[in-house]
C-alpha positions as CSV (number, residue, x, y, z in Angstrom):
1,X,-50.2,-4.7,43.1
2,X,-52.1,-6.6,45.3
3,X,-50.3,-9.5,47.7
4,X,-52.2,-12.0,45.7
5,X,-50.7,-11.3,42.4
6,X,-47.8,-10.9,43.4
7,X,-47.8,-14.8,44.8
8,X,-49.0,-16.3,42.1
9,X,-46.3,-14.1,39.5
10,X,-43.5,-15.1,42.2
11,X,-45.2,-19.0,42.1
12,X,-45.6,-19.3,38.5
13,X,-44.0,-17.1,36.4
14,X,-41.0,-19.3,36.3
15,X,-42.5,-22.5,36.0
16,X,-44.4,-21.0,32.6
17,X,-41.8,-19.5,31.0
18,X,-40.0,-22.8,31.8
19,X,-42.6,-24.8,30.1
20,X,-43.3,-23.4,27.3
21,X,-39.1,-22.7,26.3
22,X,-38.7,-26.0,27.7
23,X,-41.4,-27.4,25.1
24,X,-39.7,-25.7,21.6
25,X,-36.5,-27.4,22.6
26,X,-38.2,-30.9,23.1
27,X,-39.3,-29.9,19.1
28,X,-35.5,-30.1,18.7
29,X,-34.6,-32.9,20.6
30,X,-37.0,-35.1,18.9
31,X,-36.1,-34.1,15.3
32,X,-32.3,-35.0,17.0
33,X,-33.6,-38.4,17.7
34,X,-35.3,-38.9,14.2
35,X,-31.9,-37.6,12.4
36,X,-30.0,-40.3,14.9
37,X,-32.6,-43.0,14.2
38,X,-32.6,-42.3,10.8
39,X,-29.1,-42.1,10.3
40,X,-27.3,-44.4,12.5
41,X,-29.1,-47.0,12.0
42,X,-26.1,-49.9,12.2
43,X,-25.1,-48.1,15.5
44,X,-24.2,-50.2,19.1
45,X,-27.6,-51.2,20.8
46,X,-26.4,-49.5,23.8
47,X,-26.4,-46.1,22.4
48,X,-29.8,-46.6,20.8
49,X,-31.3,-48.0,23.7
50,X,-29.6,-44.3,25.6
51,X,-31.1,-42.4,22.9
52,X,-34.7,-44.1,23.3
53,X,-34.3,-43.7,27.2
54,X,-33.3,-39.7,26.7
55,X,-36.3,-38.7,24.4
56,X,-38.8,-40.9,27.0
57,X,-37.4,-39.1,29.7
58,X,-38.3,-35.9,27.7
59,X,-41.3,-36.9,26.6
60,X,-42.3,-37.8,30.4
61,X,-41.0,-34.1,31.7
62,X,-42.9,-32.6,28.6
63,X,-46.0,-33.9,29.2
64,X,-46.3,-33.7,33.2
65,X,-45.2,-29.8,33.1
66,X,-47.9,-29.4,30.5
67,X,-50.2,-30.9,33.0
68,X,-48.9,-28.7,36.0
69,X,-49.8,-25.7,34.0
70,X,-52.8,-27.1,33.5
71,X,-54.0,-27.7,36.5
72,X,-52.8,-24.8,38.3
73,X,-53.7,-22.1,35.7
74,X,-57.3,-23.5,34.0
75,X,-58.2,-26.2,36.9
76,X,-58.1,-24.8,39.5
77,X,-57.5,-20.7,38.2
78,X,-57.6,-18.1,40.7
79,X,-57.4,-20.4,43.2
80,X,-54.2,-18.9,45.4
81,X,-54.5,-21.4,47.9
82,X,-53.7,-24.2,45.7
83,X,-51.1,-22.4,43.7
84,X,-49.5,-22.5,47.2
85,X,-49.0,-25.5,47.4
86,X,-47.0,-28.3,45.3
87,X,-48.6,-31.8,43.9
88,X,-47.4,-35.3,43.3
89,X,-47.0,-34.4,39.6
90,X,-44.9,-31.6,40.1
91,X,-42.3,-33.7,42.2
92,X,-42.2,-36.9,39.8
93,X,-41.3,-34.0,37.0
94,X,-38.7,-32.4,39.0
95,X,-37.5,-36.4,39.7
96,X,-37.2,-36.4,35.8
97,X,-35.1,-34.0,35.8
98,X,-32.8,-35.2,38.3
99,X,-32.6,-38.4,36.1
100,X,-32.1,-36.9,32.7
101,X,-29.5,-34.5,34.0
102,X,-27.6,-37.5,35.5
103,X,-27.8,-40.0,32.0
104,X,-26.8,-36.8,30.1
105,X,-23.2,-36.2,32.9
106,X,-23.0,-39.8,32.7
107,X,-22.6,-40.2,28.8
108,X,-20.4,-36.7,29.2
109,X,-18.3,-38.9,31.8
110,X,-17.8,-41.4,29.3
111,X,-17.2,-39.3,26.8
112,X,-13.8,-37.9,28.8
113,X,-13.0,-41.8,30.0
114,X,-12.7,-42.4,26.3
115,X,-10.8,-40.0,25.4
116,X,-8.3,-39.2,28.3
117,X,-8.2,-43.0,29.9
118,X,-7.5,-41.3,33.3
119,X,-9.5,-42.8,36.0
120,X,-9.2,-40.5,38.8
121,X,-10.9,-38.2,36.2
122,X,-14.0,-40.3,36.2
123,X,-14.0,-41.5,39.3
124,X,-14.2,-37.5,40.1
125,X,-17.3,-36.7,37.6
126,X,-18.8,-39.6,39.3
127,X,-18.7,-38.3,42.4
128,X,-20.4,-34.9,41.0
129,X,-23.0,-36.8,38.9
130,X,-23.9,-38.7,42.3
131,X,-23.6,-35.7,44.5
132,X,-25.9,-33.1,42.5
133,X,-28.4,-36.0,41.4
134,X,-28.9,-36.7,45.1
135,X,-29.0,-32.8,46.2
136,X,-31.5,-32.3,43.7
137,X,-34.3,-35.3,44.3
138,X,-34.3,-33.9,48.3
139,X,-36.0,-31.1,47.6
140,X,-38.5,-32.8,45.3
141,X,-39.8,-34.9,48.4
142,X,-39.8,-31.9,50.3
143,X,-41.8,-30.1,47.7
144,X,-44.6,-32.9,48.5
145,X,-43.7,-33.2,52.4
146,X,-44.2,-28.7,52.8
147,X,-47.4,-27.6,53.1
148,X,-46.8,-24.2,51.0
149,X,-44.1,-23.2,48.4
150,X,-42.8,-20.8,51.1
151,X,-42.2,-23.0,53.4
152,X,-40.7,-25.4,50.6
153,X,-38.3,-22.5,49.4
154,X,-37.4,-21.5,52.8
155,X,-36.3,-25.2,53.7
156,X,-34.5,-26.7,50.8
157,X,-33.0,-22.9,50.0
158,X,-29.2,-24.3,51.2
159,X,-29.8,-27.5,49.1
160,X,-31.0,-25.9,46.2
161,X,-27.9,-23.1,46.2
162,X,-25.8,-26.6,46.7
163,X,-27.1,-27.8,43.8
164,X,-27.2,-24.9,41.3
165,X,-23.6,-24.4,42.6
166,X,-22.4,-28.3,41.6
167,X,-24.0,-28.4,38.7
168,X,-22.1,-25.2,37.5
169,X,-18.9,-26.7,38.6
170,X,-19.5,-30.0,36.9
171,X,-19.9,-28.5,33.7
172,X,-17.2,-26.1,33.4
173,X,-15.2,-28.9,34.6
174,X,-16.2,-31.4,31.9
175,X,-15.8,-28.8,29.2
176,X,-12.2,-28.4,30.3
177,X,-11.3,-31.1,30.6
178,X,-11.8,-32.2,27.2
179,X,-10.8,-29.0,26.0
180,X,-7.3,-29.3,27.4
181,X,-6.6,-32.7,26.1
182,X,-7.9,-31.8,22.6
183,X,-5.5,-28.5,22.7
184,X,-2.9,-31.0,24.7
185,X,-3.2,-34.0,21.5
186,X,-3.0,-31.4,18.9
187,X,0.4,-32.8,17.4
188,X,1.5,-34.9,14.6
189,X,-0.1,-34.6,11.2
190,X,-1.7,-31.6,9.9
191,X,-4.5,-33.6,8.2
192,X,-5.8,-33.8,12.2
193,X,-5.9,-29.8,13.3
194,X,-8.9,-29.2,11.7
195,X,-10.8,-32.3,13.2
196,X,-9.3,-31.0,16.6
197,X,-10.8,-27.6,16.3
198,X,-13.7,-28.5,15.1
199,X,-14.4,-30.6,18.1
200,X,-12.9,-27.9,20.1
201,X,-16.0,-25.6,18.9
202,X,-18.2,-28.0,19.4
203,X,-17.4,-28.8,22.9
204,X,-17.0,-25.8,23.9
205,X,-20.1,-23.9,22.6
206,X,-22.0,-26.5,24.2
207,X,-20.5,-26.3,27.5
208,X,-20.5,-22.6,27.3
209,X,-24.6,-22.9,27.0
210,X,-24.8,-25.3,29.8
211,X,-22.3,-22.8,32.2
212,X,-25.0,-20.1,31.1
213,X,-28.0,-21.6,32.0
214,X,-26.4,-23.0,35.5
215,X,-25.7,-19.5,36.4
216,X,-28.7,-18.0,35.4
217,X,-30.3,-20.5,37.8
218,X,-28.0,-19.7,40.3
219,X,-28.5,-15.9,40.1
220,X,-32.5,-16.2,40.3
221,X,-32.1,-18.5,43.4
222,X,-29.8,-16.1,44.8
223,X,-31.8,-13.0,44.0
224,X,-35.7,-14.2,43.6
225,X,-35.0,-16.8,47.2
226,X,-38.9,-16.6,47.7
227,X,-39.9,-17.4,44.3
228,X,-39.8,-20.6,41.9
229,X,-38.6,-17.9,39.2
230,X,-35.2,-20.6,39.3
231,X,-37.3,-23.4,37.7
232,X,-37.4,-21.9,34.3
233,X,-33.8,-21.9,34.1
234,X,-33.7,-25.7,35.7
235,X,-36.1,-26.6,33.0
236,X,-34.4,-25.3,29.8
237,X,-30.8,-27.0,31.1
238,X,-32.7,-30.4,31.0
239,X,-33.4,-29.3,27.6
240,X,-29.9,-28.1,26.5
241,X,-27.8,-31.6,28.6
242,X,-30.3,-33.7,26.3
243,X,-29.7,-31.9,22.8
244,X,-25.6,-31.8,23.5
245,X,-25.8,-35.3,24.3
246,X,-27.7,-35.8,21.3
247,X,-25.8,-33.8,19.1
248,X,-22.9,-35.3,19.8
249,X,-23.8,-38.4,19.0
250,X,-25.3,-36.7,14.8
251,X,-22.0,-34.9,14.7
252,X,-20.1,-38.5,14.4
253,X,-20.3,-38.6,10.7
254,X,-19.2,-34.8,9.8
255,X,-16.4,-35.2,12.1
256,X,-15.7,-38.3,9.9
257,X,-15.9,-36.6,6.8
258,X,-13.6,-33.3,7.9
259,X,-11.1,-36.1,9.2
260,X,-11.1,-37.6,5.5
261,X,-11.6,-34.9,3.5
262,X,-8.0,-33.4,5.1
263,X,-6.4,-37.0,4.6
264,X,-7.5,-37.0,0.9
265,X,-6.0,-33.6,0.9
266,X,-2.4,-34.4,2.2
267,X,0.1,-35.8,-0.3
268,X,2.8,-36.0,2.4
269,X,1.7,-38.0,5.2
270,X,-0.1,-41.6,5.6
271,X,-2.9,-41.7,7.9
272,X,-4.0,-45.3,9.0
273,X,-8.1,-46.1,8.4
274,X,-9.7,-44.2,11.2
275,X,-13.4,-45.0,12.0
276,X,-15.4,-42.3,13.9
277,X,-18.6,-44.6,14.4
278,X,-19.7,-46.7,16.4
279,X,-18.8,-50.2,15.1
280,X,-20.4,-53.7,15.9
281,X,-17.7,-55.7,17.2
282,X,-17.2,-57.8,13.5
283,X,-17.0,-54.6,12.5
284,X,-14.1,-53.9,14.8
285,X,-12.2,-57.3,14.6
286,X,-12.2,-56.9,10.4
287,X,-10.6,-53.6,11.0
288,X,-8.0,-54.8,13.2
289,X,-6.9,-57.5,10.4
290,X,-7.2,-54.6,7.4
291,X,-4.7,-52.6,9.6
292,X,-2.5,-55.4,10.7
293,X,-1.7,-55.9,7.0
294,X,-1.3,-52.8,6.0
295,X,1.7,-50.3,6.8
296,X,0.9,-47.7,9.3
297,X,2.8,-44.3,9.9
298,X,4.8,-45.0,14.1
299,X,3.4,-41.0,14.9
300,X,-0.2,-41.4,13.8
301,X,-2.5,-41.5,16.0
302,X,-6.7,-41.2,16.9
303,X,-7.0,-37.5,17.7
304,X,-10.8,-38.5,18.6
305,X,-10.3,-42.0,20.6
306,X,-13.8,-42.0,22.0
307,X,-15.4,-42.5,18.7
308,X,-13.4,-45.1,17.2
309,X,-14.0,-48.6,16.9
310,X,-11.3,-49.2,18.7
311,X,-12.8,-48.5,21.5
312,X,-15.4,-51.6,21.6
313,X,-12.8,-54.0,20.9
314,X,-12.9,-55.1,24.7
């Protein structure tokens, strides 16, 4: 194998197989988005405006890598010199990256603020969210800034290890951590459990995806150090953060209906209303008064705080 072919399969092997994985699970994404649209349509403004702002992010990353390929491999093909070398493009689509990795660990962050109402716990994420983010636009400037991808991979090598390291402690640490306060709230009624481990599943198959992908990227950058094989894996996480975020926005509405099925089930215990949507703030204030006059059970209690009304009361 000649030393040409072997840069360009070490230059763009990765970012291909990236691109083209990346772009079937873009398909999903926007059929997510349609479902959510289509579905939630009285939902908060905030949360569609997030939604909109996720699938233009996508949108953005999906059509720039399309254009990389483009122009390295039809453009300018067999042209090794200019494979060697990075473009403005490529560095505004790894900036997109960046950003939709850091909406998606900031609606995650939320998530666990809603649910555990311990600060120091966000505070922390926070600090990881910030910290990765910032490790990972660096080396997008110096993608631009290096005269050749060798010299770029040799440079930003430390950073890039950094990076694929926070991101896999970020993730295993969110999934935990709502992991251990679902087990930790599983008491009370029965009419609860199976909401519990439903959620349970959900949050942890989803972390469990994310925690693969962040390794695989680690392992490439650890074993492949002079090639950009690391990108495909980059490029498939943005992929997965976006379609966990948006699915766990869709799954609002089955959650609601295991929750009530169970209640309509149980002949020995009272459940006060429970609302797993989103609610307008009327919405909310109307529920308050229905509750007030009706009796409630003293031990029941939201075994999924972060999507009740509740929460938007304030």
């Amino acid at each position: 194998m000649s030393q040409e072919t072997e840069t360009v399969e070490s230059l763009i092997r990765g970012p291909l197989i990236g691109t083209l994985l990346g772009l079937v699970l873009y398909g999903v994404t926007f059929l997510q988005a349609f479902f959510y649209f289509q579905t939630y349509v009285d939902d908060r403004i905030v949360l569609k405006l997030l939604v909109a702002l996720v699938v233009i992010l996508e949108t953005a990353h999906a059509a720039l890598s399309v254009f990389v390929m483009d122009y390295y491999l039809i453009a300018h093909y067999g042209q090794v010199q200019v494979l060697q070398s990075a473009t403005w493009v490529s560095a505004v689509m790894y900036l997109i990256v960046s950003l939709i990795d850091f909406v998606a660990y900031l609606y995650f962050t939320w998530r666990v603020w809603a649910f555990t109402k311990k600060m120091w716990t966000v505070i922390f994420m926070i600090l990881v969210a910030v910290s990765r983010t910032t490790i990972s636009i660096v080396p997008s400037f110096w993608s631009v800034l290096s005269t050749t991808w060798d010299l770029y991979l040799k440079r930003s090598n430390r950073l890039l290890l950094a990076g694929s390291a926070l991101f896999l402690f970020g993730d295993i640490f969110s999934a935990c951590i709502m992991a251990y306060y679902l087990e930790k709230n599983r008491h009370g009624l029965r009419s609860t459990h199976a909401l519990i481990n439903r959620i349970l599943i959900f949050v942890v198959a989803t972390g469990a995806i994310t925690v693969l992908m962040d390794i695989v990227s680690l392992a490439l950058i650890l074993a492949q150090s002079e090639s950009l094989a690391f990108t495909s894996a980059i490029f498939i996480q943005t992929r997965l953060y976006s379609n966990s975020l948006l699915a766990s926005l869709n799954a609002r509405k089955s959650h609601q209906r295991v929750l009530h099925g169970r209640v309509d089930q149980s002949s020995n215990a009272e459940l006060s209303p429970v609302s797993i949507q989103f609610a307008q703030r009327s919405d909310v204030r109307a529920s308050a008064a229905l509750q007030e006059s009706q009796p409630t059970s003293s031990n029941t209690k939201s075994t999924e705080s972060w999507h009740t009304a509740r929460e938007f009361a304030t």
